[in-house]
N, C-alpha and C positions, 0 to 999 in steps of 0.2 A: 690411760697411761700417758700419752701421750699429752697432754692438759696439764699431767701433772710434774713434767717433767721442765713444758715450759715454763711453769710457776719458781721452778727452782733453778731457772734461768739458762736450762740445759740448750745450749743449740744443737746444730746439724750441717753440717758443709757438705759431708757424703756419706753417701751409703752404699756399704756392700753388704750381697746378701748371696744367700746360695743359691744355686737353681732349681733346686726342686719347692714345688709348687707354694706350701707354706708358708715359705719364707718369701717368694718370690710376692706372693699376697701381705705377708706383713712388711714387707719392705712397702710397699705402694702406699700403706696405710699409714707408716710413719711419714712418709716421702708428703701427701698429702696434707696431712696435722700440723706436720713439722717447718714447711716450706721448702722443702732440699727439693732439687731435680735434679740432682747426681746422683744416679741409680749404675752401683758395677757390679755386674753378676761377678761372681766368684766360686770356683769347684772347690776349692782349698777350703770353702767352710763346711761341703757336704762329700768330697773324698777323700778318705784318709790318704791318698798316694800323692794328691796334690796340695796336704794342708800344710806340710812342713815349709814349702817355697815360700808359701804365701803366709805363714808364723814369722818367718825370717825379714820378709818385706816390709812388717810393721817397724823396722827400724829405719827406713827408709821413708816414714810419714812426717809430715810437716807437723811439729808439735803444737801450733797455732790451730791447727784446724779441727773439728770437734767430731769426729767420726765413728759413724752406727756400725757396729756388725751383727747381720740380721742369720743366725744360722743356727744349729742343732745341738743336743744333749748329747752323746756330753762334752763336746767338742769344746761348748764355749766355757761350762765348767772346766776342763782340763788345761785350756789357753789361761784361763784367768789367774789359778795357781800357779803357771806357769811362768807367764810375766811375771807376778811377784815376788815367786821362790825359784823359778830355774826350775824346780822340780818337774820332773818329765812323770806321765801315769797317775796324778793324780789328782782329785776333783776341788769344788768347793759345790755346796749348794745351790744352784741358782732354778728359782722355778718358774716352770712356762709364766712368760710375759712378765718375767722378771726382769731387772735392767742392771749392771753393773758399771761404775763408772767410773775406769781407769784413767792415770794419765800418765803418758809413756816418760822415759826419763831419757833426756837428750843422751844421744855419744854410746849408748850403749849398743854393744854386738855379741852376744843376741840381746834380742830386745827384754828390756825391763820395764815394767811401772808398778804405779803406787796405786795402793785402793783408795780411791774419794769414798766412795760410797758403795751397797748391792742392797737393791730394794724389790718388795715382792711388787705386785700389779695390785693390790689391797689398799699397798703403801701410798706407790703414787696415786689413787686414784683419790685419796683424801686431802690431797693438796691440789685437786683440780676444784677448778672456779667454775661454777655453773651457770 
């Protein structure tokens, strides 16, 4: 996945991911593929009491910088709709080791962005170079 993400010229500035173990493993494994060594834990991608804070702070991110969020079903399906429609409660598809690739839109509060792309792990792994 991660091969194939470079091919399509994706970088990595930082990553947050959640604390519980999964994530905390797939974050190391993009962190290593990818080149990033900005690893921030975050509860806001694996508790719902702390996600809303930490939804609100993506308007708060430097829109230059190209950043992972490594965390759960269907949190990140529900953020992704979210960002794009505002809509609160509802999903889009995204499947394990799936990758969606927003990009936020300056000035907005709450935060807003645009779909570039949502790819399975099939997808990118046919754009990886062997």
């Amino acid at each position: 996945v991660c091969r194939g993400l470079m091919e399509l010229g994706v970088g990595c500035d930082e990553i947050w991911h959640s604390p519980l173990v999964r994530a905390v493993e797939t974050a190391r494994i993009v962190s290593e593929e990818m080149g990033c060594t900005n690893l921030v834990e975050k509860g806001g991608l694996a508790y719902v009491d702390e996600s809303e804070e930490l939804f609100l702070s993506l308007k708060d991110l430097d829109p230059e910088k190209d950043l992972f969020l490594v965390g759960h079903q269907p949190y990140i399906a529900e953020w992704t709709v979210r960002l794009m429609t505002g809509m609160v409660n509802d999903h889009v598809s995204v499947s394990k080791s799936g990758v969606v690739c927003l990009e936020l839109i300056p000035g907005c509060d709450p935060p807003m962005a645009e779909l570039r792309w949502l790819l399975r792990s099939k997808h990118l792994q046919t754009f990886a170079k062997d």
